[in-house]
N, CA, C, O and CB atoms as a CASP TS submission, in Angstrom:
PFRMAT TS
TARGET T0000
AUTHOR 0000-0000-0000
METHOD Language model
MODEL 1
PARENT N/A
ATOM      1  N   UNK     1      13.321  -1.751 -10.773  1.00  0.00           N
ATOM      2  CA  UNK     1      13.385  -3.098 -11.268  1.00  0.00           C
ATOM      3  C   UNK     1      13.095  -3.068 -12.759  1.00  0.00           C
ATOM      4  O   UNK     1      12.200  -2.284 -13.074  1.00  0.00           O
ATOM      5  CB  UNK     1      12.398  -4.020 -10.517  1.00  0.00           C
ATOM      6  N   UNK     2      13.457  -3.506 -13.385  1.00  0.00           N
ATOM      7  CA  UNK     2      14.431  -3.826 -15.025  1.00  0.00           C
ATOM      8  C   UNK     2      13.762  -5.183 -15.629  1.00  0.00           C
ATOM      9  O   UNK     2      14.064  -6.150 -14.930  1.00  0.00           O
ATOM     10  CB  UNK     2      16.530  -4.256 -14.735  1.00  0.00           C
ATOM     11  N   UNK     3      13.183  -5.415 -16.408  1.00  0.00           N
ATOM     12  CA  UNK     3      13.106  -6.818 -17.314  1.00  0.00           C
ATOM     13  C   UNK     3      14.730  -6.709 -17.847  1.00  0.00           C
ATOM     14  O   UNK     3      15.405  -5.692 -17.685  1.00  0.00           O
ATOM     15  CB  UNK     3      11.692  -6.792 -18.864  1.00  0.00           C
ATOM     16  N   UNK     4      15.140  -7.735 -18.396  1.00  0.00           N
ATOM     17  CA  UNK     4      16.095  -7.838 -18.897  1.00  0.00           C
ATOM     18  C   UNK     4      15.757  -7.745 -20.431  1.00  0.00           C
ATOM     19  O   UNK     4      14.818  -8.069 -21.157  1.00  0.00           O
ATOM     20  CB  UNK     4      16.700  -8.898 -18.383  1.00  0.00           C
ATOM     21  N   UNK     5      16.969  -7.152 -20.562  1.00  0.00           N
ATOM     22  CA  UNK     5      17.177  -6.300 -22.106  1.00  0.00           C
ATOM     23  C   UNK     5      16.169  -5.101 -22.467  1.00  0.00           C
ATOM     24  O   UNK     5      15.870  -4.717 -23.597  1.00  0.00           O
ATOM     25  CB  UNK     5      16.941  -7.414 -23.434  1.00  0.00           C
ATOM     26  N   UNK     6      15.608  -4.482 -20.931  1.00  0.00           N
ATOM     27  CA  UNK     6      14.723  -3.353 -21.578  1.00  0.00           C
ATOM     28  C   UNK     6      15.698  -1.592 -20.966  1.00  0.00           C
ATOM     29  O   UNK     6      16.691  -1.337 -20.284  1.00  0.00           O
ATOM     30  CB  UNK     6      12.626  -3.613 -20.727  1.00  0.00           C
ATOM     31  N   UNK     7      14.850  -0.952 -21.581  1.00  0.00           N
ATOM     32  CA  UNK     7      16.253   0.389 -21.153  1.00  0.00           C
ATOM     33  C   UNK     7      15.607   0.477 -19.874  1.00  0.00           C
ATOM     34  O   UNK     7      14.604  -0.177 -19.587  1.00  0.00           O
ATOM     35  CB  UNK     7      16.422   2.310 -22.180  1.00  0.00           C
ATOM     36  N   UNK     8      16.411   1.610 -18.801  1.00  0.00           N
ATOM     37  CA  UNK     8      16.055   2.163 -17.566  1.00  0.00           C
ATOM     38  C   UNK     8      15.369   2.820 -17.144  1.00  0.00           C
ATOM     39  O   UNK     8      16.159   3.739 -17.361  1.00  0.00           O
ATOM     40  CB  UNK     8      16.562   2.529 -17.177  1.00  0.00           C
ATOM     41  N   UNK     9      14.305   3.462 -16.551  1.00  0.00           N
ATOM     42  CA  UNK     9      13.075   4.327 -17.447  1.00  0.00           C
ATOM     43  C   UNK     9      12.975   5.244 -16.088  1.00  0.00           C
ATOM     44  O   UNK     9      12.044   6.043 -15.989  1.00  0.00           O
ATOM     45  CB  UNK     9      11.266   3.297 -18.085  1.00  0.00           C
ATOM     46  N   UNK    10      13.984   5.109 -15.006  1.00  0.00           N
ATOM     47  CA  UNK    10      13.990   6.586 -14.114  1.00  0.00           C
ATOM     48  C   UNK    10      13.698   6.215 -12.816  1.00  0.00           C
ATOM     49  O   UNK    10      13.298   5.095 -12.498  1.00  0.00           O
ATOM     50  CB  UNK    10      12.841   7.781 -14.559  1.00  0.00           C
ATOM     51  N   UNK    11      13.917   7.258 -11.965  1.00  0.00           N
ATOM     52  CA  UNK    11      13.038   6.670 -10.601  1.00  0.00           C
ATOM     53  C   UNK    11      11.560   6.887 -10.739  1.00  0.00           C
ATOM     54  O   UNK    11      10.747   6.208 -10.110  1.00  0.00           O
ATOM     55  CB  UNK    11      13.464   7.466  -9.133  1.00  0.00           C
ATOM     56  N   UNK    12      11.153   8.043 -11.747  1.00  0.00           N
ATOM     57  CA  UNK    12       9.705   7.642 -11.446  1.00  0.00           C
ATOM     58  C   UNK    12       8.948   6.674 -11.886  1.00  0.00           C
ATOM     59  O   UNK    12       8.073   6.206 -11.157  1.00  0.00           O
ATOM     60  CB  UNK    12       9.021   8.440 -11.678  1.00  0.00           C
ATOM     61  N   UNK    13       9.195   6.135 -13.373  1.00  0.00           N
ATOM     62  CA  UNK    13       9.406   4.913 -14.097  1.00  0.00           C
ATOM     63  C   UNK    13       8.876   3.641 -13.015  1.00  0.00           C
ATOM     64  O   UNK    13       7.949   2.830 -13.014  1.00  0.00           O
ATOM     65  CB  UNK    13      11.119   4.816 -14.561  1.00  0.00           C
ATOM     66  N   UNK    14       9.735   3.888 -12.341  1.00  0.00           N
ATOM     67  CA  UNK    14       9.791   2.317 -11.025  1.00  0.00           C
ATOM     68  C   UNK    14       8.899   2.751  -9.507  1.00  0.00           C
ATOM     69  O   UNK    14       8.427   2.013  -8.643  1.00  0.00           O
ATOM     70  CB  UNK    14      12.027   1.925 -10.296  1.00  0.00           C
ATOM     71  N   UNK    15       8.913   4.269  -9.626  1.00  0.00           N
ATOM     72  CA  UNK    15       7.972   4.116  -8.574  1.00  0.00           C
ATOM     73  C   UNK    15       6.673   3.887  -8.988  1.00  0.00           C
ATOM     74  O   UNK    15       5.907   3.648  -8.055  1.00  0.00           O
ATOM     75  CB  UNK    15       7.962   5.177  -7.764  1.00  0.00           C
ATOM     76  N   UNK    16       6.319   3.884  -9.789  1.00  0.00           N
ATOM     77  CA  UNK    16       4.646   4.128 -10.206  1.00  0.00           C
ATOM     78  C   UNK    16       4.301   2.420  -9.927  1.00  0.00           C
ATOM     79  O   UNK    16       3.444   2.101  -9.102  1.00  0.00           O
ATOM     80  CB  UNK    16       4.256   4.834 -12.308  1.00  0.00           C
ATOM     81  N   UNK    17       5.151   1.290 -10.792  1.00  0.00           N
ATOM     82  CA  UNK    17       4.662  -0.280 -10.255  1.00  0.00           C
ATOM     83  C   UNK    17       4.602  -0.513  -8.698  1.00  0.00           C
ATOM     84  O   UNK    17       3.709  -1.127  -8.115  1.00  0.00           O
ATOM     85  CB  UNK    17       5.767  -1.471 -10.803  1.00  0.00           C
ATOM     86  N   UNK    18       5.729   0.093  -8.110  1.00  0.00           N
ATOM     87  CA  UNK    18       5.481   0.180  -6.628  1.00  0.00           C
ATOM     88  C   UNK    18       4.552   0.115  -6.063  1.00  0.00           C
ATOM     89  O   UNK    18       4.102  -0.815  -5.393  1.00  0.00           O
ATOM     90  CB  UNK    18       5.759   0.987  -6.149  1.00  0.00           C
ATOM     91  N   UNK    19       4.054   1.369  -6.328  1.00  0.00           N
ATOM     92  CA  UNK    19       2.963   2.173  -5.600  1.00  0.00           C
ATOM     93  C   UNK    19       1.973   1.521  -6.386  1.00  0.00           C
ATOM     94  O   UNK    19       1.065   2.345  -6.271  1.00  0.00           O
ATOM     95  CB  UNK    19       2.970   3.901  -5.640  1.00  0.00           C
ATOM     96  N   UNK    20       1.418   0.429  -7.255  1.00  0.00           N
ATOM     97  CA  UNK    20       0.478   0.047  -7.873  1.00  0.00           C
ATOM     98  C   UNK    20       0.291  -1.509  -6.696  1.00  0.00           C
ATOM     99  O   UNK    20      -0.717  -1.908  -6.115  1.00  0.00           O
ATOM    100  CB  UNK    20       0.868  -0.040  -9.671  1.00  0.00           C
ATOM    101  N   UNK    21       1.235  -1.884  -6.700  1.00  0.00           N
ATOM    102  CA  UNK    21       1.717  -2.914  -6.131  1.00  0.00           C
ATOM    103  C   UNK    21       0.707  -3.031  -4.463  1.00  0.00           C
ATOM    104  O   UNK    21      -0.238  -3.687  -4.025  1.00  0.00           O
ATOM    105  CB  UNK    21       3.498  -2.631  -6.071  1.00  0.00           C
ATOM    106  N   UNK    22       2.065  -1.454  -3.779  1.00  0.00           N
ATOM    107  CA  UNK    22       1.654  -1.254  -2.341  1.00  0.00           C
ATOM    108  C   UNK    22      -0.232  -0.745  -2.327  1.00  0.00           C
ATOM    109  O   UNK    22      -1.006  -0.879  -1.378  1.00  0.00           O
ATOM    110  CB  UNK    22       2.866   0.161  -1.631  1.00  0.00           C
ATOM    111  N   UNK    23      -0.500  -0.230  -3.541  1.00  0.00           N
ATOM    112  CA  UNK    23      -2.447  -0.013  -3.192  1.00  0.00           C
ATOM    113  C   UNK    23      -3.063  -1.370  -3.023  1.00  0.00           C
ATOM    114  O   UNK    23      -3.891  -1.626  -2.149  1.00  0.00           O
ATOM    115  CB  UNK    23      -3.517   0.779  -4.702  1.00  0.00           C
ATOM    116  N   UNK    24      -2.399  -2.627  -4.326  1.00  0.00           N
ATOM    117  CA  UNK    24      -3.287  -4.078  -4.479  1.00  0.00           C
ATOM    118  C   UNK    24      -2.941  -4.918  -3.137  1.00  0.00           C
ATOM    119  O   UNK    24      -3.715  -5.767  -2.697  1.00  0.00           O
ATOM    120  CB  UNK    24      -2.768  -5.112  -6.018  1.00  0.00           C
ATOM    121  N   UNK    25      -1.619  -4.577  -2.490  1.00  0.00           N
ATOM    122  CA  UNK    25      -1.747  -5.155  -0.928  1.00  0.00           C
ATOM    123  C   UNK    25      -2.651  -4.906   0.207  1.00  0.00           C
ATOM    124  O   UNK    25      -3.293  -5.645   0.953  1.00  0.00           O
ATOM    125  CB  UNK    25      -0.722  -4.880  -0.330  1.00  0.00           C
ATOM    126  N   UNK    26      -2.469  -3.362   0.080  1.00  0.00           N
ATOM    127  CA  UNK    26      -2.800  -2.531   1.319  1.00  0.00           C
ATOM    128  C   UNK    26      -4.820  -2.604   0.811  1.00  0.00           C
ATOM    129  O   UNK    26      -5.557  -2.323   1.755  1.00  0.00           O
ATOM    130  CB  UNK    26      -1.702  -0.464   1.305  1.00  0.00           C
ATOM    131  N   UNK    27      -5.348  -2.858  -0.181  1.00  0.00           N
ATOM    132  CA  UNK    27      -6.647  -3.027  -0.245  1.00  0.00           C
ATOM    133  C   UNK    27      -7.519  -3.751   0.390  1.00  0.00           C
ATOM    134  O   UNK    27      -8.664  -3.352   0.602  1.00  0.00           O
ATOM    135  CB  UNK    27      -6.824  -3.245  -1.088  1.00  0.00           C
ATOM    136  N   UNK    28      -7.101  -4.826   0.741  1.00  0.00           N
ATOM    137  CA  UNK    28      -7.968  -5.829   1.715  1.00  0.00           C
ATOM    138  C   UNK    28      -7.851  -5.037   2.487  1.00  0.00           C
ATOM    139  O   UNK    28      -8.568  -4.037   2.471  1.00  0.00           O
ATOM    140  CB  UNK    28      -7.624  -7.282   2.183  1.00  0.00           C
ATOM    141  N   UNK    29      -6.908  -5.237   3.408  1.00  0.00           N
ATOM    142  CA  UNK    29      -7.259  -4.545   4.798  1.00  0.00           C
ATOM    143  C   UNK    29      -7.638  -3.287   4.614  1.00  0.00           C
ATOM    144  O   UNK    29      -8.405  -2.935   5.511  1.00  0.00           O
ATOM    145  CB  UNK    29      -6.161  -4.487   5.791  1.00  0.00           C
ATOM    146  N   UNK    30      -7.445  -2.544   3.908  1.00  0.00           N
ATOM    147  CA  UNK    30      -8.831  -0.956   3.924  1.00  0.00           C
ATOM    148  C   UNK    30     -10.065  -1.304   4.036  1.00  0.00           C
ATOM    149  O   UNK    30     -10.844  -0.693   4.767  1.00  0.00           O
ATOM    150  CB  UNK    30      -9.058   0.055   2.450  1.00  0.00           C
ATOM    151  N   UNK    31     -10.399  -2.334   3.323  1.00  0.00           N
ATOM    152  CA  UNK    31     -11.629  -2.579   2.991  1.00  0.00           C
ATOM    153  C   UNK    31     -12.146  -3.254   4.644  1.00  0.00           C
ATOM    154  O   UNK    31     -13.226  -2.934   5.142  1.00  0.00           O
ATOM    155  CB  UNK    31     -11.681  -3.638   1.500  1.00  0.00           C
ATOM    156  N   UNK    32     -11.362  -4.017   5.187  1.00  0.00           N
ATOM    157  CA  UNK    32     -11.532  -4.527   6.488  1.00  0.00           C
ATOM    158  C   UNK    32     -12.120  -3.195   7.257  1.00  0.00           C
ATOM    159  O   UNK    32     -13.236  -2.701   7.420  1.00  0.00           O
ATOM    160  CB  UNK    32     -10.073  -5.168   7.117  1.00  0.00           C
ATOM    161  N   UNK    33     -10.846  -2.896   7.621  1.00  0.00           N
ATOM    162  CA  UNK    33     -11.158  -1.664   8.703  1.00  0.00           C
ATOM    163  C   UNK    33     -12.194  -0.780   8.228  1.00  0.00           C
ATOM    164  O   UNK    33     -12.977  -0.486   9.132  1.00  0.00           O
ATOM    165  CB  UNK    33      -9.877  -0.703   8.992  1.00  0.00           C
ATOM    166  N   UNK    34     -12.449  -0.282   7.167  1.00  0.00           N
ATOM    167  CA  UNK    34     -13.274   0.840   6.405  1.00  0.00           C
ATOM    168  C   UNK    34     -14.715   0.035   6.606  1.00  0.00           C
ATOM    169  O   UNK    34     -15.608   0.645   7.194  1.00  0.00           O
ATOM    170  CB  UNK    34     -12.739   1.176   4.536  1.00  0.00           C
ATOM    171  N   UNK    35     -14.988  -1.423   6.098  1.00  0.00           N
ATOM    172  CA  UNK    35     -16.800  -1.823   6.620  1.00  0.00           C
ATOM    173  C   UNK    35     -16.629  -2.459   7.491  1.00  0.00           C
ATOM    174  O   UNK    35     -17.605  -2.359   8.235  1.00  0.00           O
ATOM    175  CB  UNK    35     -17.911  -2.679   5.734  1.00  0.00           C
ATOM    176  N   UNK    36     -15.764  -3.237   7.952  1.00  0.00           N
ATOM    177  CA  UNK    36     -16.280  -4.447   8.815  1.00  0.00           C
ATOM    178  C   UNK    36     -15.634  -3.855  10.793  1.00  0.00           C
ATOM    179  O   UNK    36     -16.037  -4.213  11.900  1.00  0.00           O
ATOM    180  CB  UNK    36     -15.230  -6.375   7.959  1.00  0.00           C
ATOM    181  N   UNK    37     -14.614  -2.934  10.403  1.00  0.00           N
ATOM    182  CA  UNK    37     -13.980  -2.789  11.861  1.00  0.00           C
ATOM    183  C   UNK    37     -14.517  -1.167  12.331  1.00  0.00           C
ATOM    184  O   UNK    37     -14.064  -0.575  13.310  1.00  0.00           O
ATOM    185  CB  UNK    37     -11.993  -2.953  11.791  1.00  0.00           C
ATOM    186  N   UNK    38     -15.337  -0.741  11.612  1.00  0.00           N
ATOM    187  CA  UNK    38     -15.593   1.085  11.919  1.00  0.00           C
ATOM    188  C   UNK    38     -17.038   0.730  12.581  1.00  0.00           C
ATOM    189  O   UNK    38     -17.915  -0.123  12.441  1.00  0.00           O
ATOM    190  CB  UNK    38     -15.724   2.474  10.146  1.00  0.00           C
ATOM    191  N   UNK    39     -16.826   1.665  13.233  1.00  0.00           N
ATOM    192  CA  UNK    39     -18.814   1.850  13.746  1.00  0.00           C
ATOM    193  C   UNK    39     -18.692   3.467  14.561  1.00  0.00           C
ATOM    194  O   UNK    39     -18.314   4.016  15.596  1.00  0.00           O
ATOM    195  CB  UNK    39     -19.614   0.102  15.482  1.00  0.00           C
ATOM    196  N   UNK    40     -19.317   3.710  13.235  1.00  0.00           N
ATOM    197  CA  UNK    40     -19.266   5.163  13.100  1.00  0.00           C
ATOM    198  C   UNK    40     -20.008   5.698  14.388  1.00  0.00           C
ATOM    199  O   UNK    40     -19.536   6.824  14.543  1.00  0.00           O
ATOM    200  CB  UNK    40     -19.968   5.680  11.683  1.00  0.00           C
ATOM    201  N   UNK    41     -20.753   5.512  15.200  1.00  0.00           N
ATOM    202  CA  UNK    41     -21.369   5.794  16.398  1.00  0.00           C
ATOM    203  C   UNK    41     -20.377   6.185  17.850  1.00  0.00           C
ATOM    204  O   UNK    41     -20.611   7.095  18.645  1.00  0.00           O
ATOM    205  CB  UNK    41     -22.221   4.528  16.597  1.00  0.00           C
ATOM    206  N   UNK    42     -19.247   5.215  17.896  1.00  0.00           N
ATOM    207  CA  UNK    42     -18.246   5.299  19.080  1.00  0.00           C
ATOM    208  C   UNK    42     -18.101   6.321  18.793  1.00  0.00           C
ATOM    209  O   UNK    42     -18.526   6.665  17.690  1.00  0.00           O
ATOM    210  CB  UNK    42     -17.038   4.527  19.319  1.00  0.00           C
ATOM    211  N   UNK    43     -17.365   7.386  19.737  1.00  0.00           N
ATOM    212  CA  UNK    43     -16.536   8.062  19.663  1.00  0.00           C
ATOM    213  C   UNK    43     -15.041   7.525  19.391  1.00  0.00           C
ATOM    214  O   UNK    43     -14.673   6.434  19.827  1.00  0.00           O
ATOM    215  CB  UNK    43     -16.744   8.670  20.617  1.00  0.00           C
ATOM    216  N   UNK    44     -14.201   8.382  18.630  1.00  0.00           N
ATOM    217  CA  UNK    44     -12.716   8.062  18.122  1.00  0.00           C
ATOM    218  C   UNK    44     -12.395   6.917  17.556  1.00  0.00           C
ATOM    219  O   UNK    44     -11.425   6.205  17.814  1.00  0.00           O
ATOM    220  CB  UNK    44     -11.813   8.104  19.071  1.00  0.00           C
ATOM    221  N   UNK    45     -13.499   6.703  16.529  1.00  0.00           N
ATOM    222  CA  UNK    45     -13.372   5.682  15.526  1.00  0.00           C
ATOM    223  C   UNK    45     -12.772   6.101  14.361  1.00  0.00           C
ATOM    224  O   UNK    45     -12.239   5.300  13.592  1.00  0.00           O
ATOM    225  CB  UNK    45     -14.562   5.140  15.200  1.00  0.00           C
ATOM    226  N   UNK    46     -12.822   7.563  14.116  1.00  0.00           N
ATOM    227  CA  UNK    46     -12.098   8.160  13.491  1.00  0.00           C
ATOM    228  C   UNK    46     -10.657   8.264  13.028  1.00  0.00           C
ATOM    229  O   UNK    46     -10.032   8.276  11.967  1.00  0.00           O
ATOM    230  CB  UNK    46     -12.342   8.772  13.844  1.00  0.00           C
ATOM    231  N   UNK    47     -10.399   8.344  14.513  1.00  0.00           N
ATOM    232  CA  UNK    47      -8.661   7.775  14.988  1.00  0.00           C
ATOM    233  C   UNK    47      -8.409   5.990  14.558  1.00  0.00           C
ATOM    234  O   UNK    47      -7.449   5.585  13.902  1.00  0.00           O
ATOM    235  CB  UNK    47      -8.447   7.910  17.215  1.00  0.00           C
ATOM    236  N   UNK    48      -9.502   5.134  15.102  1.00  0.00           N
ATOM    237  CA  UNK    48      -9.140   3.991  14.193  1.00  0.00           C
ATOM    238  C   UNK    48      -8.859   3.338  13.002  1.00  0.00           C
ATOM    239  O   UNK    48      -8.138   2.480  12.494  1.00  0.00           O
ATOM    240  CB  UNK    48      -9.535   3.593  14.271  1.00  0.00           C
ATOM    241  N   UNK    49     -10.131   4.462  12.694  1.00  0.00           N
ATOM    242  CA  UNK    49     -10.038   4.221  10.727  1.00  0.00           C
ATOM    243  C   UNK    49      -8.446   4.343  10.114  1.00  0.00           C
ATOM    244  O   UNK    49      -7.672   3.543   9.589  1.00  0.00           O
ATOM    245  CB  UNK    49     -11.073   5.810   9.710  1.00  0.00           C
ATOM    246  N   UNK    50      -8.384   5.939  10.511  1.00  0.00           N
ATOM    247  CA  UNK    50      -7.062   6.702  10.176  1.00  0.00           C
ATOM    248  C   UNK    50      -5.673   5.513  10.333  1.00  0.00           C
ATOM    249  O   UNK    50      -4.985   5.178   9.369  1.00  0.00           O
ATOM    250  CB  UNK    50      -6.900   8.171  11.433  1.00  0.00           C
ATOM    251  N   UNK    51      -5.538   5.168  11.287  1.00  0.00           N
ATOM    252  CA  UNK    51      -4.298   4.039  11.542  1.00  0.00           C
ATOM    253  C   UNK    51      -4.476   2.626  11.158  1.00  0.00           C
ATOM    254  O   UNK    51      -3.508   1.935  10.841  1.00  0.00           O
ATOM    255  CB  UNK    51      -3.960   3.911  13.031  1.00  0.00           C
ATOM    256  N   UNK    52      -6.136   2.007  11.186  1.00  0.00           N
ATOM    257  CA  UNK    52      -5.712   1.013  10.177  1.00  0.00           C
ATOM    258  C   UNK    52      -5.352   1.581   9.052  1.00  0.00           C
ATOM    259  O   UNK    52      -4.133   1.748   9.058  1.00  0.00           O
ATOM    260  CB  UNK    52      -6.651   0.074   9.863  1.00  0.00           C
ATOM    261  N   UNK    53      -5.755   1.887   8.270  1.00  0.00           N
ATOM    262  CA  UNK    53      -5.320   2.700   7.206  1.00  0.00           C
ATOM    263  C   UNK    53      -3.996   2.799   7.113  1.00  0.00           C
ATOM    264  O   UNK    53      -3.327   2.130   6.326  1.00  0.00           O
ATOM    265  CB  UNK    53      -5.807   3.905   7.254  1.00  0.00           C
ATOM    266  N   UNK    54      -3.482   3.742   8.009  1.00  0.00           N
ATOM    267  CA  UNK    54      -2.117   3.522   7.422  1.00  0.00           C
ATOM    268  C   UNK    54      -1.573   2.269   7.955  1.00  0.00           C
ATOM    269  O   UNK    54      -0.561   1.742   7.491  1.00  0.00           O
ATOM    270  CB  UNK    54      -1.139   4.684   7.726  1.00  0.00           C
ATOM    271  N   UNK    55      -2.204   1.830   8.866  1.00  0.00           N
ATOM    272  CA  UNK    55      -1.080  -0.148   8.868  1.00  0.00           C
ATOM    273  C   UNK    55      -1.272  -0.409   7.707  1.00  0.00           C
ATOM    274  O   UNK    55      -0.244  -0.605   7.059  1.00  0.00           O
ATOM    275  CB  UNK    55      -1.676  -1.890   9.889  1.00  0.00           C
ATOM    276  N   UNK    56      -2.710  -0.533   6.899  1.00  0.00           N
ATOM    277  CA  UNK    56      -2.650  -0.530   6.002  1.00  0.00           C
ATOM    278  C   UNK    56      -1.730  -0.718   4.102  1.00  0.00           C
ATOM    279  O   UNK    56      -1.627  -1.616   3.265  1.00  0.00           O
ATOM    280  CB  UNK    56      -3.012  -0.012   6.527  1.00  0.00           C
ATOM    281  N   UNK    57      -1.360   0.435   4.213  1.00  0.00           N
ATOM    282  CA  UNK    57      -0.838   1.134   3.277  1.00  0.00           C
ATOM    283  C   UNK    57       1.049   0.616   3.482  1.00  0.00           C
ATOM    284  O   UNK    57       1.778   0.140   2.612  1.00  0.00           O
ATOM    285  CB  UNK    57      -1.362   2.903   3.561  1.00  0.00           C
ATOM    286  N   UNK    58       1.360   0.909   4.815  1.00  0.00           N
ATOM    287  CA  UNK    58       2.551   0.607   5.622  1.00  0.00           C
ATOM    288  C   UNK    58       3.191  -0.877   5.357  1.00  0.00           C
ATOM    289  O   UNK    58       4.309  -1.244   4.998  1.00  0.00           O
ATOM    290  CB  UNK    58       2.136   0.752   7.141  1.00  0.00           C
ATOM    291  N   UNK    59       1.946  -1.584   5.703  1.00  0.00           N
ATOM    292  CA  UNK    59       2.269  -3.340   5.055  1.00  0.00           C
ATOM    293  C   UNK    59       1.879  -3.751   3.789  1.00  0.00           C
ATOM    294  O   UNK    59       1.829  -4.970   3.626  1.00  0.00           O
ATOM    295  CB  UNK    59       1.523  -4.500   5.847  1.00  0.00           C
ATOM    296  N   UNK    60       1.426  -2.626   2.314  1.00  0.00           N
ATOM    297  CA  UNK    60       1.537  -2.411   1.727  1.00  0.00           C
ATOM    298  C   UNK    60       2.741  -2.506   1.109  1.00  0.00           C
ATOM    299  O   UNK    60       3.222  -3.402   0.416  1.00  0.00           O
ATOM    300  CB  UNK    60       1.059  -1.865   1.885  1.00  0.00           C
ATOM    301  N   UNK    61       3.322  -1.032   1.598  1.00  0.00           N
ATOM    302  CA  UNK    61       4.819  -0.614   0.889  1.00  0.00           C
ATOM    303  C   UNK    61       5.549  -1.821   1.222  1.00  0.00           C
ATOM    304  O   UNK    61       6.263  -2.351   0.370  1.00  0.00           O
ATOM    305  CB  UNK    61       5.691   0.866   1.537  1.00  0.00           C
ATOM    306  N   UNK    62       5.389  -2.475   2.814  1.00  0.00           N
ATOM    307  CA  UNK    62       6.411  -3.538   3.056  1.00  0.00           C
ATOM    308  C   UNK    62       6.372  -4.785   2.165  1.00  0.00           C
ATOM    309  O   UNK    62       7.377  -5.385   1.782  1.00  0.00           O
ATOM    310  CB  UNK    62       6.286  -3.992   4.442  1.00  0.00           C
ATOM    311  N   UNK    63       5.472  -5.017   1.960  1.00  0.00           N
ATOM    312  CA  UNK    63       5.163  -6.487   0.810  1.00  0.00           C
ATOM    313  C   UNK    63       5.292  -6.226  -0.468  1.00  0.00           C
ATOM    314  O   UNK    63       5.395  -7.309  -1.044  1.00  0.00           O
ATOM    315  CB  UNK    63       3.648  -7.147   0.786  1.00  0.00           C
ATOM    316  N   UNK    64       5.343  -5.291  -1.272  1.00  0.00           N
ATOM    317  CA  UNK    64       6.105  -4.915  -2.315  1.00  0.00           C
ATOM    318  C   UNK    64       7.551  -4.490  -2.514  1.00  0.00           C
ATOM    319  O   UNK    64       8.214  -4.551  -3.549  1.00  0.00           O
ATOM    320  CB  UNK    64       5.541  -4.140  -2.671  1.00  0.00           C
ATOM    321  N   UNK    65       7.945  -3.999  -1.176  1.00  0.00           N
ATOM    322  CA  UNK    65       9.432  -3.786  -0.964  1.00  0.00           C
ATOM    323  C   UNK    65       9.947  -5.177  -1.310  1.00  0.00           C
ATOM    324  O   UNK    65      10.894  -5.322  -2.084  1.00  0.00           O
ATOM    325  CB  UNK    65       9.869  -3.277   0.613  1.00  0.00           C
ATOM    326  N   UNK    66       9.136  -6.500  -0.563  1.00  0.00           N
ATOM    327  CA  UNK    66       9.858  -7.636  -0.031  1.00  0.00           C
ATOM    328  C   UNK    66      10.130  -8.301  -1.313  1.00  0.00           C
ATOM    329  O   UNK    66      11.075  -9.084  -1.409  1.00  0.00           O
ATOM    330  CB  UNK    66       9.067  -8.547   1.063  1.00  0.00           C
ATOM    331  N   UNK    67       8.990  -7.907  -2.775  1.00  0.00           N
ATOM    332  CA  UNK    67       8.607  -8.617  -4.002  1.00  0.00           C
ATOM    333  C   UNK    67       9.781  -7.842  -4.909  1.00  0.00           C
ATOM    334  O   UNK    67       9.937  -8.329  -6.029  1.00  0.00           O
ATOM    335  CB  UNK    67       6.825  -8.399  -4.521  1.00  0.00           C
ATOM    336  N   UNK    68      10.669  -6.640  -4.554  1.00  0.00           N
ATOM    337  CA  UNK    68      11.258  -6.371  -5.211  1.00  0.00           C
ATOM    338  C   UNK    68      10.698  -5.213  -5.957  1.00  0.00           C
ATOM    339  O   UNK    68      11.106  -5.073  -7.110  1.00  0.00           O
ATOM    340  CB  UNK    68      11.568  -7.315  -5.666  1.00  0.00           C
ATOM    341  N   UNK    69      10.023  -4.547  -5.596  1.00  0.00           N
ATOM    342  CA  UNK    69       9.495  -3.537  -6.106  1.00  0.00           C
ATOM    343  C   UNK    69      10.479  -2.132  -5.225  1.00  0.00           C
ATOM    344  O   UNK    69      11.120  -2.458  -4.226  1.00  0.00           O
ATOM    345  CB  UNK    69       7.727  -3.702  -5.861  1.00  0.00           C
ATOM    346  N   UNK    70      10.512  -0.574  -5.715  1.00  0.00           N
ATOM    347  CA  UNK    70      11.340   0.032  -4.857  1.00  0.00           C
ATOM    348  C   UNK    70      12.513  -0.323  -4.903  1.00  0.00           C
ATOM    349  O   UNK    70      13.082   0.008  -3.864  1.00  0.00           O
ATOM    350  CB  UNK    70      11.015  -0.040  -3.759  1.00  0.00           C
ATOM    351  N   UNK    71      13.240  -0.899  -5.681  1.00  0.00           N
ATOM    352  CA  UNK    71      15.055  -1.020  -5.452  1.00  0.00           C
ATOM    353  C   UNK    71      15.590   0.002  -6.517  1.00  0.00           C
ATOM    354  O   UNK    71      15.116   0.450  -7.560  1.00  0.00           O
ATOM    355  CB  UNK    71      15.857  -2.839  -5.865  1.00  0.00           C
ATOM    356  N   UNK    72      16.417   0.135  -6.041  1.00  0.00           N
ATOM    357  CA  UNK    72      16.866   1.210  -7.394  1.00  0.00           C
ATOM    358  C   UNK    72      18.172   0.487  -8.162  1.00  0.00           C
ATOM    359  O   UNK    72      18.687   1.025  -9.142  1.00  0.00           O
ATOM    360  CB  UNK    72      17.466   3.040  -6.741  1.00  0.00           C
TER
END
């Protein structure tokens, strides 16, 4: 994604706002699952952390995809 009248600056250029984008989405909910949904005592909370996490990150990339971020 391009302002108008600026030059083209690459794919990595455009991935980096992306991926700035998909961390400021995907942060709440880390922060959810990471203090408020872990209790480090269960067993295979580990496994929970890990997949919120990536739902996380996942509805991340998707809500910056949706803003136009990622197009080439």
């Amino acid at each position: 994604m391009t302002a108008k009248g600026s030059k083209r600056i690459g794919f990595l250029g455009s991935i980096i706002p992306g991926t700035a984008v998909t961390l400021l989405w995907a942060a709440p909910l880390m922060l959810l699952f990471a203090f408020m949904l872990y209790d480090p005592g269960q067993p295979g909370e580990i496994t929970r952390l890990v997949g919120g996490i990536s739902v996380s990150l996942i509805f991340g990339a998707w809500m910056a995809r949706d803003a136009g971020y990622f197009d080439r």
